[in-house]
Backbone as a ProteinNet text record, in pm:
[ID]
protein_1_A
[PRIMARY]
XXXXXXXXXXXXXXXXXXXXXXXXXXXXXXXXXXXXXXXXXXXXXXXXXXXXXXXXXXXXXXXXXXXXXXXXXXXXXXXXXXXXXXXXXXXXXXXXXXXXXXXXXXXXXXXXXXXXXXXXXXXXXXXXXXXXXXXXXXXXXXXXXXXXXXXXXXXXXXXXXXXXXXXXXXXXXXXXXXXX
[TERTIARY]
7484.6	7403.9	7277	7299.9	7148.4	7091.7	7105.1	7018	6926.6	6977.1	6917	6834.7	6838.1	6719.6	6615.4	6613.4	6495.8	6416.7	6483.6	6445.5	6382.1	6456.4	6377.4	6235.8	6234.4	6130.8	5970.3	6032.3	5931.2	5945.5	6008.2	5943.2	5849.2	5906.7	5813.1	5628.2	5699.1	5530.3	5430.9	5496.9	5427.9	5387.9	5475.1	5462.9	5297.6	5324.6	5146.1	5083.3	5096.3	4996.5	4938.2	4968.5	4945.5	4855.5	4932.8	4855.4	4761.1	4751.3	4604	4469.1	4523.3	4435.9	4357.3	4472.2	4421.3	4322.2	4320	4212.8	4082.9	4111.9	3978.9	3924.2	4009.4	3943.8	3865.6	3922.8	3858.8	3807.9	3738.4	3647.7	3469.8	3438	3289.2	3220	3116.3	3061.5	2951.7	2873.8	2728	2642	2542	2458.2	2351	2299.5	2148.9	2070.2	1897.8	1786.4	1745.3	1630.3	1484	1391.5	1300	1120.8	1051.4	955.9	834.5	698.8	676.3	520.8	408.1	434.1	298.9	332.6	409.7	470.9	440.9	478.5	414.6	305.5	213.8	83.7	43	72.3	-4.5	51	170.3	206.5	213.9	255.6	263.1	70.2	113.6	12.5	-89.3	-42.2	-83.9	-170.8	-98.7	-157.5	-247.2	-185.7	-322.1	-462.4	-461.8	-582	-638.9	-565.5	-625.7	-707.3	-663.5	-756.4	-878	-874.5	-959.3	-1071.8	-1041.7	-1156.5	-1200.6	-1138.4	-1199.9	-1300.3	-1236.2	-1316	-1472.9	-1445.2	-1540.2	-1675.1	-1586.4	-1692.7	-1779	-1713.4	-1720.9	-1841.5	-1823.3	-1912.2	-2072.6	-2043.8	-2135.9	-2243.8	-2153.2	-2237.6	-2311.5	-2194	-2265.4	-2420.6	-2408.5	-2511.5	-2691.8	-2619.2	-2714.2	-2785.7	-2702.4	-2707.3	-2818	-2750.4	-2854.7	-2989.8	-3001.8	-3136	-3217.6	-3171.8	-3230.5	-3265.5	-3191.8	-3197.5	-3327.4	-3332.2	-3427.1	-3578.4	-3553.5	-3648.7	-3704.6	-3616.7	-3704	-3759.7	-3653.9	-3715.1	-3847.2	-3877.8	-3994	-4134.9	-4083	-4164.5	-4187	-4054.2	-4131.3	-4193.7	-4192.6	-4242.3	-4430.9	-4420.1	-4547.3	-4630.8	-4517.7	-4619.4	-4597.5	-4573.7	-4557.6	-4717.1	-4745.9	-4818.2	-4968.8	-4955.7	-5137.8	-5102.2	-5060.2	-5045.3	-5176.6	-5241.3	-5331.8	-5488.6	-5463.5	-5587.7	-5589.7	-5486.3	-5459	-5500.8	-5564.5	-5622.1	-5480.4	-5468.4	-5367.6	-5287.1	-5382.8	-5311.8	-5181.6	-5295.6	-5205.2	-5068.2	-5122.1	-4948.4	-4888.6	-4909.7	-4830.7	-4774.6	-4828.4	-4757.6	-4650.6	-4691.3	-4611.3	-4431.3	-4503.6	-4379	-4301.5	-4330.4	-4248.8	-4232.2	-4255.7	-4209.4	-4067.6	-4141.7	-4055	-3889.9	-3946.8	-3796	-3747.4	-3760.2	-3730	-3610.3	-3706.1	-3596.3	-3502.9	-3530.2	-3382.1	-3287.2	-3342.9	-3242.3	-3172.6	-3222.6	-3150.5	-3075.4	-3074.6	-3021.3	-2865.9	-2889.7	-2800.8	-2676	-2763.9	-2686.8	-2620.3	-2688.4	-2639.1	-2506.2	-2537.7	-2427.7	-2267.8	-2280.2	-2199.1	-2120.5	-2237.5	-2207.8	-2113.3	-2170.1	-2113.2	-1973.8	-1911.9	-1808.6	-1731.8	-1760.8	-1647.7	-1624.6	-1737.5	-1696.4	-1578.5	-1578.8	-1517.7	-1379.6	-1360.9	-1239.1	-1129.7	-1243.6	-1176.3	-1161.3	-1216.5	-1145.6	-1032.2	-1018.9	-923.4	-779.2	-801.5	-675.8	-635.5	-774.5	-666.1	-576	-626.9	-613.3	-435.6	-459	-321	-210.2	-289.9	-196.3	-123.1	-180.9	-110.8	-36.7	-69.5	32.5	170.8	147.4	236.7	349.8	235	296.5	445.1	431.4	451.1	590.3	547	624.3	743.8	765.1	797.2	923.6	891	910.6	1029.7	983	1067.2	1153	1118.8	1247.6	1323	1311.2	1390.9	1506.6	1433.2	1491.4	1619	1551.8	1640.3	1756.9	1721	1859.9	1959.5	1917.8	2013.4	2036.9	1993.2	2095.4	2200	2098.8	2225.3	2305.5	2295.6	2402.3	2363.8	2272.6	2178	2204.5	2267.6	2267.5	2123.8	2009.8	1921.8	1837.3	1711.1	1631.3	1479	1441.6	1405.3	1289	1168.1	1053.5	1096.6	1069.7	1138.1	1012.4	921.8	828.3	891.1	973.3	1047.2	1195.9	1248.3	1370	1386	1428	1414.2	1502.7	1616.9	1673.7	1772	1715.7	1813.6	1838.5	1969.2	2023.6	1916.3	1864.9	1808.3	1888.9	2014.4	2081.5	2078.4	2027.1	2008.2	1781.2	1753	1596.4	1606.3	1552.9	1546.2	1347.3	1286.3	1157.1	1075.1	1162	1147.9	1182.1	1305.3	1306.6	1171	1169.9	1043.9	927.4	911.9	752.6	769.4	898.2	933.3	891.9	954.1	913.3	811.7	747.5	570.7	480.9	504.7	435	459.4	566.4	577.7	507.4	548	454.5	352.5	246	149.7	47.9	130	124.2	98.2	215.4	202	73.1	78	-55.9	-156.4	-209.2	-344.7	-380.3	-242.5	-217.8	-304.2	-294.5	-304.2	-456
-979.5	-1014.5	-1087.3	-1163.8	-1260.4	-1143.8	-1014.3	-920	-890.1	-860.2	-788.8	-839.4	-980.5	-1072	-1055.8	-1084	-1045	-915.5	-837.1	-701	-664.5	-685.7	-738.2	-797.3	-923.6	-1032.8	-920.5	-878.9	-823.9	-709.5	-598.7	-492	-524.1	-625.7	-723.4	-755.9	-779.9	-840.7	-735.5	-584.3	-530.4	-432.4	-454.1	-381.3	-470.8	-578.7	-659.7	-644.9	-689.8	-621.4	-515.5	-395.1	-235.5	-274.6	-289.1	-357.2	-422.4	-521.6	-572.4	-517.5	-457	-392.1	-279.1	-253.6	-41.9	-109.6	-249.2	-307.8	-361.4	-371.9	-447.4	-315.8	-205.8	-96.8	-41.7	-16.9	76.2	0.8	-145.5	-184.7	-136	-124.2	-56.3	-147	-82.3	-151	-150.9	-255.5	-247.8	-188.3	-78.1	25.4	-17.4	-42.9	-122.7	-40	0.2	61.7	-9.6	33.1	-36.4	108.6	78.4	144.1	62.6	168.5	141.8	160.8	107.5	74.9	140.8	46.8	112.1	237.4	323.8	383.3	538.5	471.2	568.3	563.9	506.8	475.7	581.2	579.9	605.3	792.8	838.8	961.7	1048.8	991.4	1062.8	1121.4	1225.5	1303	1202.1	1134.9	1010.9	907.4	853.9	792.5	808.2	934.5	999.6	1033.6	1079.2	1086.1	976.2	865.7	753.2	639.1	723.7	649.5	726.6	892.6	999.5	929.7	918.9	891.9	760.3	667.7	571.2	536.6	585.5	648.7	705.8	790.1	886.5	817.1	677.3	624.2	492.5	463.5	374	405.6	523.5	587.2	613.4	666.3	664.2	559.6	444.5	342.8	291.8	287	253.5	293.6	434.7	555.2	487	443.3	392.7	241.4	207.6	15.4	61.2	160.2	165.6	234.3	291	397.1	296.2	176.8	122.3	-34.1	-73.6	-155.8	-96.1	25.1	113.1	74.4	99.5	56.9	-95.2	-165	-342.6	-340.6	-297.6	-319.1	-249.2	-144.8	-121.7	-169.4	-223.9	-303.9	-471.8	-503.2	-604.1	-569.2	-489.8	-427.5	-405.1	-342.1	-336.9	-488	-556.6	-677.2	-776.4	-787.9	-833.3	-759.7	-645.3	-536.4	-601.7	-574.5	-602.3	-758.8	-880.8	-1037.5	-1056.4	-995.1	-1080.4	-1031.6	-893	-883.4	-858.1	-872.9	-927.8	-1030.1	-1055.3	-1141.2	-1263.5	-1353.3	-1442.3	-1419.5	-1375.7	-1315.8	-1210.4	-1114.3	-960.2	-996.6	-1097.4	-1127.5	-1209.1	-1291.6	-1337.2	-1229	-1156.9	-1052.6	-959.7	-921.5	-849.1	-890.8	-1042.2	-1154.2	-1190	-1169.6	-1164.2	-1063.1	-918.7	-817.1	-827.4	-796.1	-787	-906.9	-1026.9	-1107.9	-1080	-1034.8	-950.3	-867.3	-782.7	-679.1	-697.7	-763.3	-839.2	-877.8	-983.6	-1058.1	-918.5	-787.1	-707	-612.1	-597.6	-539.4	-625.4	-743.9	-835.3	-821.5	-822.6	-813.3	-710.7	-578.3	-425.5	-450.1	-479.9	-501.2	-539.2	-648.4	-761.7	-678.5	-573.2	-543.9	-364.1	-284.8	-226.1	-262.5	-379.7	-438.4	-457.6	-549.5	-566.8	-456	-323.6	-203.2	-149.3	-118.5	-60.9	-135.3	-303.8	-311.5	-330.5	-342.6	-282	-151.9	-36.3	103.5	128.9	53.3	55.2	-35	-158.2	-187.4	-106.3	-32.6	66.2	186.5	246.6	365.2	283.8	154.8	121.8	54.6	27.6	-10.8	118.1	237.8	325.9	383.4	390	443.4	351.6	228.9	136.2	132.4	210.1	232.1	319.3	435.3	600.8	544.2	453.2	388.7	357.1	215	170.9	300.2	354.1	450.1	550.1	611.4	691.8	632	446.1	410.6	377.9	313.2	324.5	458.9	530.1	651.1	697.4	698.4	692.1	543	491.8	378.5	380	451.9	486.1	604.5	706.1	842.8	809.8	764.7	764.1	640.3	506.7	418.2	287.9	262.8	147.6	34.2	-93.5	-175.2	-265.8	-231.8	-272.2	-200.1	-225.6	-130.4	-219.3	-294	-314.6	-298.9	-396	-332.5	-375.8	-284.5	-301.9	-430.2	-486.5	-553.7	-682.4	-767.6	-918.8	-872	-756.6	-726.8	-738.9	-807	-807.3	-662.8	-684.7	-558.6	-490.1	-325.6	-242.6	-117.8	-64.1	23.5	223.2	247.5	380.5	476.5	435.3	508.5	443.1	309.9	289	301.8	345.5	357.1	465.5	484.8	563.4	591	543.2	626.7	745.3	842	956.7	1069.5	994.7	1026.9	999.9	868.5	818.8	947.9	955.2	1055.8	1136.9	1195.8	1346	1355.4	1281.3	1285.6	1263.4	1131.6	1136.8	1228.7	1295.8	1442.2	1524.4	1570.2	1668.5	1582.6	1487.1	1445.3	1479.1	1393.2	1413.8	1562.1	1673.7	1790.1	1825.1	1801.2	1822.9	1753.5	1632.4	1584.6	1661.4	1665.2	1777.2	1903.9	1966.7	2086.9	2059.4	1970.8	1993.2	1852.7
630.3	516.1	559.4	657.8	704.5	757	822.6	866.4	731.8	672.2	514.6	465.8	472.9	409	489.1	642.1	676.9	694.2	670.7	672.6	510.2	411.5	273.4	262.7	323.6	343	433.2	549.8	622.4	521.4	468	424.9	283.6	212.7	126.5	142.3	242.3	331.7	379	405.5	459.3	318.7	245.8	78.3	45.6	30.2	-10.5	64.1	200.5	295.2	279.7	266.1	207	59.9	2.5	-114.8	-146.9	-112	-104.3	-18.9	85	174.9	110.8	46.5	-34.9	-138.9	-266.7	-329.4	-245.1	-119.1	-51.1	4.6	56.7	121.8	-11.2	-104.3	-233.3	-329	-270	-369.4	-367.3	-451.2	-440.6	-344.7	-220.6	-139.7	-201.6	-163.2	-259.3	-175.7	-228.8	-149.4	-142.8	-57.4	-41.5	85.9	8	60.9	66.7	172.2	190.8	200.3	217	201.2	244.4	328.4	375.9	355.9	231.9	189.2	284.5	390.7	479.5	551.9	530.3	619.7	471.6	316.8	206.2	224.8	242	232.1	310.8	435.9	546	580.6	533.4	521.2	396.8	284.3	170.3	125.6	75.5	-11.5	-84.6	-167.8	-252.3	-209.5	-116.5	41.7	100.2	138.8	257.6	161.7	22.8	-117.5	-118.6	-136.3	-149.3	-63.6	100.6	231.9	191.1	177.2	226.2	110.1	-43.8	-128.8	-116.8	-77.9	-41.5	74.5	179.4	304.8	279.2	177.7	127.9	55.1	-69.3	-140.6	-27.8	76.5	163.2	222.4	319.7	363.2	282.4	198.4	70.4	37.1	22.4	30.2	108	247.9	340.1	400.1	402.1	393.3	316.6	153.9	69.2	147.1	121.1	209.8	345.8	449.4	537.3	549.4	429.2	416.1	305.4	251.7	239.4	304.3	371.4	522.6	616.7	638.2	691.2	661.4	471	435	397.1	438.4	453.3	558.4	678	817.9	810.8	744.6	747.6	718.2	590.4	533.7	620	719.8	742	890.2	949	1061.4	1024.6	935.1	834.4	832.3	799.9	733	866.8	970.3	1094.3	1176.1	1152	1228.9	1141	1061.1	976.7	853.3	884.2	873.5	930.3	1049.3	1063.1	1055.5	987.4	930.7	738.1	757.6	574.3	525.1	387.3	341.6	270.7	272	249.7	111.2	-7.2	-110.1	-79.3	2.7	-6.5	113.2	199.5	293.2	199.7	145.2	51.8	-54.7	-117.7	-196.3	-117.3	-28.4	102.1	136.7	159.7	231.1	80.3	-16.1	-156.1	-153	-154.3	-164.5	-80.5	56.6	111.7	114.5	106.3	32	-99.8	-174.4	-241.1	-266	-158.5	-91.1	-39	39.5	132.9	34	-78.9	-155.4	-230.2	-283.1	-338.2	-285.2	-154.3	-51	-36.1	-49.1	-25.6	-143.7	-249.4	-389	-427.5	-355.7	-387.5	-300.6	-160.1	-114.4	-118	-158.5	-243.1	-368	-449	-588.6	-498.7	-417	-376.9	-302.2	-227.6	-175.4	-317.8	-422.2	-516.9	-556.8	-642.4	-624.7	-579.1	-448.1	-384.3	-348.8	-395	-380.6	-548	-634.5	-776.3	-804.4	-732.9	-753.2	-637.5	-490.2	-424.3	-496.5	-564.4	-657.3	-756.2	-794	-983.5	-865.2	-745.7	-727.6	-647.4	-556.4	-519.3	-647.8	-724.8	-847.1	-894.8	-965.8	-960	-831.9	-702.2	-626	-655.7	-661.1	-684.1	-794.3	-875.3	-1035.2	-1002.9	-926.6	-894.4	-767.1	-717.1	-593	-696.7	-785.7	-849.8	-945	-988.5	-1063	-995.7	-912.5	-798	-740.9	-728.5	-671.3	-709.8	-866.8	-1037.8	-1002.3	-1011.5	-1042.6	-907.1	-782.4	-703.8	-672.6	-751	-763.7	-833	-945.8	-1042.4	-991.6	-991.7	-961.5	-856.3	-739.3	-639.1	-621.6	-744.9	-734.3	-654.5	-616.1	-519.1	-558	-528.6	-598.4	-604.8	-473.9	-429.3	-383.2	-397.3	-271.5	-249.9	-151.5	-111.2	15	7.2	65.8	235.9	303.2	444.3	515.1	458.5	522.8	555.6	470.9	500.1	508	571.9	638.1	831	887.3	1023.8	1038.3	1004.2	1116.2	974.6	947.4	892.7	945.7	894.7	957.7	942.9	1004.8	957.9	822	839.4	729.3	619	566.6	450.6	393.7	512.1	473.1	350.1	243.2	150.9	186	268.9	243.3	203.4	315.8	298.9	157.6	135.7	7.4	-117.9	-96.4	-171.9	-154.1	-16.4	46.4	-27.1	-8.3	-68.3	-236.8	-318.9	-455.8	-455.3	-434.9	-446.6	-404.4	-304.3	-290.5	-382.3	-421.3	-550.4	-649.4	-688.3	-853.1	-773.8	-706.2	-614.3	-693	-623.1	-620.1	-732.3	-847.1	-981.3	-1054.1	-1045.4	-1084.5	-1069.6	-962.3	-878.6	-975.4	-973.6	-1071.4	-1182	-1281.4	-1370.9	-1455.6
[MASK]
++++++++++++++++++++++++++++++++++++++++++++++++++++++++++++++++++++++++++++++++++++++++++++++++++++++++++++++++++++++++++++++++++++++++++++++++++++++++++++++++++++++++++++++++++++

């Protein structure tokens, strides 16, 4: 009879053991992504649109800014060259002209820079928008409890990066957009 009890006791033990194990093995693990921002940025369709036109209006300006830079230096090359057979009125009108110029060169400048970084926020606000959105969407379909920007992550596993996924949809909307 004292055999029985312990043989009871241990098959007992190994009955909860089993038991509790099968609730800790088959409790939902929480699924957690990350994404790489600079990594959409710099490959997706969306991305790559939004360096190229910016690039594009950049250039542009720049272009303007120096063809008219061109033209101060000219003007003060001018008024450096004949100052000293100019009558004091007309270098004085000259040397205002030409500061002038400078000061609006300066201002175009300035007014072209904010420019160009209030159409670079609407155009990254919407990528952001589109970012946002896709990754909504891929959290819920596939169950995510998280997904996260990989920039303040030190170390994750490649199998929880969801980026590519991200690339992938934003190129199709991307695409679709363009369309239409």
């Amino acid at each position: 009879m004292r055999l029985i009890k312990p043989v009871w006791v241990i098959s007992i033990i190994i009955i909860v053991i089993i038991f509790v194990s099968h609730h800790v093995f088959a409790a939902d693990v929480a699924k957690i992504g990350v994404i790489d921002l600079q990594k959409i940025l710099e490959t997706s369709a969306a991305g790559k649109s939004i360096q190229t036109e910016l690039k594009k209006e950049n250039d542009k300006m720049l272009a303007d800014l120096k063809k008219k830079g061109a033209e101060i230096e000219n003007i003060r090359k001018r008024l450096e060259r004949e100052s000293m057979v100019m009558g004091k009125e007309k270098r004085e009108e000259k040397e205002r002209e030409y500061r002038i110029k400078n000061n609006d060169l300066k201002s175009l400048k300035n007014k072209y820079r904010s420019d160009l970084q209030k159409h670079e926020g609407r155009l990254m606000q919407q990528l952001s928008d589109d970012i946002n959105e896709i990754v909504n969407e891929i959290g819920k379909k596939e169950g995510y409890l998280i997904i996260i920007n990989k920039l303040g992550v030190i170390y994750s596993p490649n199998s929880i990066d969801v980026t590519d996924k991200v690339i992938g949809k934003l190129n199709t909307k991307f695409t679709k957009n363009k369309k239409k």
